[in-house]
VEXDREN-411998 format. One line per field, with one value per residue (C-alpha): y, z, x; residue number from 1. Coordinates in Angstrom, 2 decimals. Layout:
<rs>
Y (Y,...)
Z (Z,...)
X (X,...)
i (NUM,...)
</rs>
This chain:
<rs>
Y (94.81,96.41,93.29,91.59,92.48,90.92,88.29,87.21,87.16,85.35,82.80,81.97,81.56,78.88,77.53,76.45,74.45,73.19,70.17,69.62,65.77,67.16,70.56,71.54,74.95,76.31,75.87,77.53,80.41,80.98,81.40,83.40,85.60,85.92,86.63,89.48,91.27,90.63,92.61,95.55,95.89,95.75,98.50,96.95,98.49,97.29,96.18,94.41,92.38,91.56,90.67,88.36,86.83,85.76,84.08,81.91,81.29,80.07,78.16,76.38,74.83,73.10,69.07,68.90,70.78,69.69,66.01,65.60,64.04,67.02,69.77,72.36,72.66,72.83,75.76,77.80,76.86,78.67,81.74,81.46,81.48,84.23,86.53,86.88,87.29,89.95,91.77,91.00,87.68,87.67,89.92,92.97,93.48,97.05,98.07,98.10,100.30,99.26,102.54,103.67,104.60,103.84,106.83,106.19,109.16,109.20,110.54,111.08,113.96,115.45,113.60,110.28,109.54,110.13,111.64,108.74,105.81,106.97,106.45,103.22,102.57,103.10,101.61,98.36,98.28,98.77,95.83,93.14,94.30,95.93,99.08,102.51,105.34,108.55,110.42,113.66,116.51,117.91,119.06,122.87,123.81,122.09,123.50,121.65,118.48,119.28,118.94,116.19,114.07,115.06,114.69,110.78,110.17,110.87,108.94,105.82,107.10,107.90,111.26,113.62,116.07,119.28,123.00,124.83,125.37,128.27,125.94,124.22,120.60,119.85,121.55,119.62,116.59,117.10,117.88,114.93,112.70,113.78,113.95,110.04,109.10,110.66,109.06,105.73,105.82,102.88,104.24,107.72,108.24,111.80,112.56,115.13,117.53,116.76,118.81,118.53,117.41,116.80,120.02,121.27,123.00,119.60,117.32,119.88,119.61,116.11,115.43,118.07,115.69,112.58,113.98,114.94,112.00,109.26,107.41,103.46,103.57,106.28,104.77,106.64,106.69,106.39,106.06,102.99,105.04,106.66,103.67,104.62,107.86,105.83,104.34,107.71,109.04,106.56,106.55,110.31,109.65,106.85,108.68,111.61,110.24,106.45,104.93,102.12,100.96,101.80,101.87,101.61,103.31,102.63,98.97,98.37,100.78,100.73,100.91,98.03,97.27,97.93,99.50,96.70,94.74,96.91,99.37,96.75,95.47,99.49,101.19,97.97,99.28,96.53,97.32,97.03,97.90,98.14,100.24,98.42,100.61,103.84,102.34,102.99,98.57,98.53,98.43,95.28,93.99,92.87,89.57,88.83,85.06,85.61,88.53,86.19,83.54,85.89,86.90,83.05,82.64,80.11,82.26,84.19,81.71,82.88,86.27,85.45,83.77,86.93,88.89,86.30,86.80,90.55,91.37,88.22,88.43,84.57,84.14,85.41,83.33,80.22,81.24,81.52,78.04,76.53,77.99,76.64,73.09,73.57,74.88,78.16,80.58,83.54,86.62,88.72,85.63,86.24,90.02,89.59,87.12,89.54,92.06,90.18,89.07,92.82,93.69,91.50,93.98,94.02,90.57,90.08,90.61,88.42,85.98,86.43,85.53,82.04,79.36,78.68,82.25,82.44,79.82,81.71,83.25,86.80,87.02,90.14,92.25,90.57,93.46,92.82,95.27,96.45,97.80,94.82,93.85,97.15,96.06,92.52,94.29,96.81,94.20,92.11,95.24,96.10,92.79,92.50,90.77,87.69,87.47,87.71,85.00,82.51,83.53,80.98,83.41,85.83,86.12,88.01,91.21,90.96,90.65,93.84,95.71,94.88,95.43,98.89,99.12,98.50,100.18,96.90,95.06,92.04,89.83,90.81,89.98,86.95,85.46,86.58,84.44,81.54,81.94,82.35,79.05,76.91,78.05,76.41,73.34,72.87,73.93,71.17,68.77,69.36,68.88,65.16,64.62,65.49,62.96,60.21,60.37,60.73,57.01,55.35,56.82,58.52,61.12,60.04,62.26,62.35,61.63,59.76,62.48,60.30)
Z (90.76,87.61,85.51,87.28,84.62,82.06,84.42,85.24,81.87,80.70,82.91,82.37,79.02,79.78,82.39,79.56,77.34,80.38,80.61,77.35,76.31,72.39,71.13,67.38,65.27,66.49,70.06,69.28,67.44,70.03,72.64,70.49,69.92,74.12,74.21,71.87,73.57,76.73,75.80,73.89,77.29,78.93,76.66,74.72,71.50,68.63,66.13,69.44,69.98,66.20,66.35,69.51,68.50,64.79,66.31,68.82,66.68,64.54,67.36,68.47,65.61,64.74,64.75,67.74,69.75,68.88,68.66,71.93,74.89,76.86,73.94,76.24,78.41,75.51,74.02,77.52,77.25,74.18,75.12,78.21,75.89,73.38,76.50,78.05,74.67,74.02,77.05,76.04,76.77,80.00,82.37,81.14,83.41,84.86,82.75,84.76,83.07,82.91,84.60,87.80,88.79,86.75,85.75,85.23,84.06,85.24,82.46,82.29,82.54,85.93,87.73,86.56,90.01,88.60,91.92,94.22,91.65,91.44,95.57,95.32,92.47,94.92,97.97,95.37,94.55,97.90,99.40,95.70,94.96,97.59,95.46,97.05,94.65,94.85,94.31,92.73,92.21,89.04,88.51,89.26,87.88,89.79,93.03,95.97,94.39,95.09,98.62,98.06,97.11,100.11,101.90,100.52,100.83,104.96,104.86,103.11,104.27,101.06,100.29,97.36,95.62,95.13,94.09,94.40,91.69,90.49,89.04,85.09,85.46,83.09,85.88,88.68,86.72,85.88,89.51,90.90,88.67,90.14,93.54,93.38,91.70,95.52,97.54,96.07,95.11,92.30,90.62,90.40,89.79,88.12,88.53,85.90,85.39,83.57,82.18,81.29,78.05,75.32,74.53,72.31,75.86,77.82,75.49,74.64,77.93,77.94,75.28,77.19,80.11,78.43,76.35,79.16,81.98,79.10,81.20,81.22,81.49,80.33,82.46,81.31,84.17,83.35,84.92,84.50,84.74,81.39,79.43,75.61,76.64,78.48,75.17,73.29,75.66,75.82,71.81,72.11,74.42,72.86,69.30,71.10,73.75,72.58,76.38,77.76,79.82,81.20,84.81,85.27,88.22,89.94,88.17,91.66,90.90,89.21,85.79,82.59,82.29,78.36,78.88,80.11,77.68,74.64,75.22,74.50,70.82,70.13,71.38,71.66,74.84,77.52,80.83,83.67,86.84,88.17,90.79,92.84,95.74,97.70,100.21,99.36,98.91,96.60,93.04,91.60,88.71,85.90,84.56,81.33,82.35,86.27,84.84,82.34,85.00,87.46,84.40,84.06,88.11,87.74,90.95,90.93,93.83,92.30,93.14,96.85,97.74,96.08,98.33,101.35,100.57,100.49,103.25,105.98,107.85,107.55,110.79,113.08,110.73,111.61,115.54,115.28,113.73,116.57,119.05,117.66,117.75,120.99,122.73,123.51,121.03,122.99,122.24,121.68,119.05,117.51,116.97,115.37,112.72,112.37,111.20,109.08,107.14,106.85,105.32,102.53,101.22,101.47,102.94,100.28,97.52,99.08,99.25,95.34,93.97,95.18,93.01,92.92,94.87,92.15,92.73,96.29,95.42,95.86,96.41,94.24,96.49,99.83,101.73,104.74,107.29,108.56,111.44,112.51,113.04,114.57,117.26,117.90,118.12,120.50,123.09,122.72,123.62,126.61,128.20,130.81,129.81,131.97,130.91,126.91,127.70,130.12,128.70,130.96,133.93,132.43,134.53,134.62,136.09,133.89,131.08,131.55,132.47,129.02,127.36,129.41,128.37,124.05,123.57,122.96,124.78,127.15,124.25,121.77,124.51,125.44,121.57,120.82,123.85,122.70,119.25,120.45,122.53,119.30,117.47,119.79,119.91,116.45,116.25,119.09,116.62,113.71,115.34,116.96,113.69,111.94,114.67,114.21,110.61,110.62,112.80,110.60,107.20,106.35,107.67,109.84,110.04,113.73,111.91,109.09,106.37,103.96)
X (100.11,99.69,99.31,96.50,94.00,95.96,97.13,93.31,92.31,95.24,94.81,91.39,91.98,94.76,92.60,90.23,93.03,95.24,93.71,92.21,93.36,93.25,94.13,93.50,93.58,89.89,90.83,93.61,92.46,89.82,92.30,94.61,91.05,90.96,94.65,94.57,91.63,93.65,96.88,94.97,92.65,96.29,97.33,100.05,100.90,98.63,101.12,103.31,99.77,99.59,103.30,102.88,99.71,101.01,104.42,102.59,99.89,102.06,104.32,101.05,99.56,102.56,102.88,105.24,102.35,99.20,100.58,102.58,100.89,99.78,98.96,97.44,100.09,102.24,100.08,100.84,105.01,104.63,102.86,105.18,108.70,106.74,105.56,109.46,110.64,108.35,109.47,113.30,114.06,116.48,117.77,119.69,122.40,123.52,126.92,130.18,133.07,136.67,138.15,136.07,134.01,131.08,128.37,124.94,122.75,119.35,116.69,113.33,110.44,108.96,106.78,108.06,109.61,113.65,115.10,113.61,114.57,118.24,118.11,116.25,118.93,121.64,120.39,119.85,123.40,124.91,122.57,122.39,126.22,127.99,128.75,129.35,127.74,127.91,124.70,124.52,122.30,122.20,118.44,119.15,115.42,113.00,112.21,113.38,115.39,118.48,116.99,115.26,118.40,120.02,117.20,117.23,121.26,120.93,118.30,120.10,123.28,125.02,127.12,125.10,127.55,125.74,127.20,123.84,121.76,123.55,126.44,125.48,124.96,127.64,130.29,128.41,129.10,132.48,133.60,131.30,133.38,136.36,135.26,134.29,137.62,139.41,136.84,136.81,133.28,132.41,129.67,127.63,124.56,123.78,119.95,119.49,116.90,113.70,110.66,106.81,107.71,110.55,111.73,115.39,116.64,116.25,118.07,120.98,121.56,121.71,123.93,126.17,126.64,126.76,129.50,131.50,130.22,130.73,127.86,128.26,124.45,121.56,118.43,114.89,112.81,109.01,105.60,104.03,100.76,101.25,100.47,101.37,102.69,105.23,106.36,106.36,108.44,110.54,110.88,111.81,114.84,116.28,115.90,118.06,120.14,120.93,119.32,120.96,117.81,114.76,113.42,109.58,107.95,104.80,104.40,102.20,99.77,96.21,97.62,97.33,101.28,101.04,103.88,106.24,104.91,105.81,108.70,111.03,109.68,109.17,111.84,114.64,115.46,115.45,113.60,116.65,114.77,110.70,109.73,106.78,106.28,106.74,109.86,113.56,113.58,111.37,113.16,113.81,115.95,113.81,113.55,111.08,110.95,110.06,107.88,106.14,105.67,103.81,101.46,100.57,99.86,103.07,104.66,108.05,109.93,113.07,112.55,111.31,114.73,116.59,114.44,115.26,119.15,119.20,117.33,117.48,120.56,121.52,123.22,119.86,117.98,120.32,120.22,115.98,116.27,118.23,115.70,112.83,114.50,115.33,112.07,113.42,111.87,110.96,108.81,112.16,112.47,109.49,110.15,112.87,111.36,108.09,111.20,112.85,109.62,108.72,111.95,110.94,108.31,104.58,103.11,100.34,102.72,105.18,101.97,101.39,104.66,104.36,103.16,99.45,98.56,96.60,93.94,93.24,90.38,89.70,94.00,94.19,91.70,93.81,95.34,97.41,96.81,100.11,98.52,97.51,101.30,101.84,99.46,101.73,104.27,103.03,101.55,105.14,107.06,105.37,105.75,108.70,112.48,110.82,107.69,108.47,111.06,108.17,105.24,103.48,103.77,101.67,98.76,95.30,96.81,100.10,97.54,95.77,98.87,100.31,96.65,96.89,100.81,100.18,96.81,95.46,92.18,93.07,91.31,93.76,96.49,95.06,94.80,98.41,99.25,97.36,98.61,101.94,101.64,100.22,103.23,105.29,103.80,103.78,107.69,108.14,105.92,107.70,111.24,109.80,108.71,112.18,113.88,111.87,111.82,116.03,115.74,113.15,114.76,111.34,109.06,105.99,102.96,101.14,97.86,96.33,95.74,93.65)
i (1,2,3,4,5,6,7,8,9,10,11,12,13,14,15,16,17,18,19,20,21,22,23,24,25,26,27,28,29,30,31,32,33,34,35,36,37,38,39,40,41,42,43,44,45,46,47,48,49,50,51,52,53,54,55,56,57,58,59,60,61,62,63,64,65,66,67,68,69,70,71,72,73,74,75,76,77,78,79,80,81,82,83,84,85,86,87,88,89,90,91,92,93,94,95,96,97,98,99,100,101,102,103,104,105,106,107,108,109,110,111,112,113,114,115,116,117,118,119,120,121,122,123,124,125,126,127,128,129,130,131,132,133,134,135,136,137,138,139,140,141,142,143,144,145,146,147,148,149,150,151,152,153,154,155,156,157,158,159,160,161,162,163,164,165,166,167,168,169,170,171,172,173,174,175,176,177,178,179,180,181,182,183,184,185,186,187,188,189,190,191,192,193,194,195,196,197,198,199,200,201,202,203,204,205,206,207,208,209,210,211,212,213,214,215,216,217,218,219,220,221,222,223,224,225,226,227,228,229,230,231,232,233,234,235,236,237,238,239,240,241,242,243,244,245,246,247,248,249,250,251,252,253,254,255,256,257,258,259,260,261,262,263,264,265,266,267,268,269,270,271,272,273,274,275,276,277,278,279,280,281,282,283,284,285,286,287,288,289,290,291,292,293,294,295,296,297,298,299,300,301,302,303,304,305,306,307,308,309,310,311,312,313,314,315,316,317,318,319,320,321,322,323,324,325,326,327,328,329,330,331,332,333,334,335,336,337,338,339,340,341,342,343,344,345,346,347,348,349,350,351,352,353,354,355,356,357,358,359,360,361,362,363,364,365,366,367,368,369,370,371,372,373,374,375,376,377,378,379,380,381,382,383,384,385,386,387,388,389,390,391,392,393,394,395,396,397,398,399,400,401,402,403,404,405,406,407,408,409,410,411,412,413,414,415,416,417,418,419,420,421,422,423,424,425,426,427,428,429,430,431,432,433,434,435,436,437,438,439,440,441,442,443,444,445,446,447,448,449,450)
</rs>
């Protein structure tokens, strides 16, 4: 993730006065020294690091700090609070208007990832808020994105208005409008055209639209990657356009996060939405106190459930639960659960948002191979109905017919069996476990752990 520069640095540094028993002004002014060659190494604006590192200076040298029973972990509540304020204190919600539907224009320059993000936008608020947006293609300049819209709605299943690129975008959006008021659509999402730079033609064209489209929201869509640049840009908009919001791309990538960390206090234009990967799932809503936590290595568990709720279907979940209390969780069973976890997102980043990931060492190098899935899934499928169902009749020949059947060796089949077969003990354990501590009013462990 892009902060984990920062993050690592930052948390050494807290590491050092977490458990100190005393805390006075040196020990805080040599961690406020660390903190501020953290953020500029990070990329965050010079004057934003000046600003951040006078307030909590000044937060953490007072009486109530220094004084209270546990001072360094006092010290780190305060960078905490300061850190999500810096990056605009609480979630900025996505504007709804009064009359329907609502119009969102989607801003930015080429490259920046604008016509994805306005799919990933809509997917996001069909799943998180059962909207129904309209997408539509307005970019008549860049080769190949009115295609590419439509080539994203069929894949997400949504309808893209498009009249060619022969049509002025401010006619497309005026008849898109209208065309979602018959159809019932919510909200629309206008993905306007964007150039190499700020230029007098681009934002003329802007103001057009958003004098006719009367947009709820203008979201600036910008590349993480940029650093500064990101900032500047986003300076230049807002100046021109008045944005409502700001959607960062490629916050997953090999880049500082600066950015995050200072377009709010420069431009006072909150950050809505991050984009932290290449699938159509992966935008999130952003949230400076979640955002601050995972900086700290204090986890993001709030954001795991949200992921949990949008993308686990709660009634299979419910059904896998009663099958593992009841000894029948199959292979079929098992599939299912490897798909719901991978709906979630990437498995290491799903492993780094919870709490105390960060003391695994070497966590931020850990890459789960995907493929290595692929290959479960591969030997499960090309077992038969009975045999995923009783794995206990699979014998040597079955063995190498499903080795034969997947790709995979008969070692690899023989440790997913064995694996398989632990899993279900342990289920069976745990649900003993659960009944005997429901008799005896508390839970009893099989073994002595001390």
């Amino acid at each position: 993730m892009a902060f984990e520069g920062l993050a690592d640095r930052l948390q050494n540094t807290m590491q050092k006065i977490r458990g100190k028993g005393k805390v006075n002004e040196a020990d805080v002014k040599e961690m406020m020294r660390e903190v501020r060659l953290a953020l500029l190494e990070a990329d965050v604006n010079f004057k934003v690091v000046k600003d951040f590192v006078k307030k909590v200076s000044e937060r953490a040298v007072g009486q109530e700090v220094l004084k209270s029973l546990t001072p360094g972990q006092q010290v780190i509540k305060v960078v905490k609070e300061e850190l999500t304020e810096l990056m605009g204190g609480e979630e900025s919600k996505i504007g709804v208007s009064k009359r329907p539907p609502t119009v969102i224009m989607m801003v930015g320059l080429q490259g920046a990832g604008k016509t994805t993000t306005t799919g990933k936008l809509a997917n996001l608020l069909r799943k998180k808020h059962n909207r129904n947006p309209l997408l539509v293609a307005a970019d008549i300049y860049r080769p190949a994105a009115i295609k590419q819209l439509q080539t994203l709605g069929k894949q997400l299943d949504f309808p893209v208005f498009s009249l060619g690129d022969q049509v002025s975008p401010v006619e497309i959006a005026k008849q898109a409008i209208e065309k979602a008021k018959e159809d019932h659509h919510d909200y629309v999402l206008i993905d306007t055209a964007g150039r190499l730079h700020v230029d007098e033609a681009l934002m003329d064209e802007l103001k057009q639209i958003k004098e006719l489209a009367n947009p709820e929201e203008i979201l600036l869509v910008v590349d993480a990657m940029t650093g500064q640049d990101a900032v500047n840009v986003a300076g230049s908009f807002n100046e021109q356009l008045g944005l409502t919001g700001v959607v960062l791309t490629k916050l997953d990538g090999d880049t500082r996060g600066g950015a995050a960390l200072s377009i709010r206090s420069v431009t006072n234009t909150p950050i809505k939405f991050v984009g932290l990967g290449e699938k159509m799932d992966a935008l999130e809503t952003f949230h400076p106190e979640r955002m601050a936590s995972r900086i700290l290595g204090m986890g993001d568990v709030l954001s795991l459930i949200e992921k949990a709720q949008i993308n686990v279907d709660e009634e299979k979940a419910r059904e896998l639960e009663k099958k593992m209390k009841s000894d029948s969780f199959t292979f079929d069973d098992f599939l299912d659960s490897l798909s719901q976890v991978k709906s979630m997102g990437p498995l290491d980043e799903l492993i780094k948002m919870m709490p105390g990931a960060n003391k695994i060492k070497g966590l931020n190098n850990m890459k789960v191979d995907e493929k290595q899935i692929a290959h479960v899934e591969a030997i499960i499928k090309s077992m038969t109905k009975q045999e995923k169902e009783h794995p206990e009749i699979i014998n040597s020949g079955r063995r190498k017919r499903i080795a034969k059947g997947s790709g995979r060796t008969v070692p690899e089949v023989n440790r997913l069996l064995k694996q398989f077969d632990d899993m279900r003990k342990m289920m069976k354990q745990m649900t003993n476990m659960g009944q005997k501590g429901k008799k005896k009013g508390k839970l009893k462990l099989p073994f002595n752990p001390f």
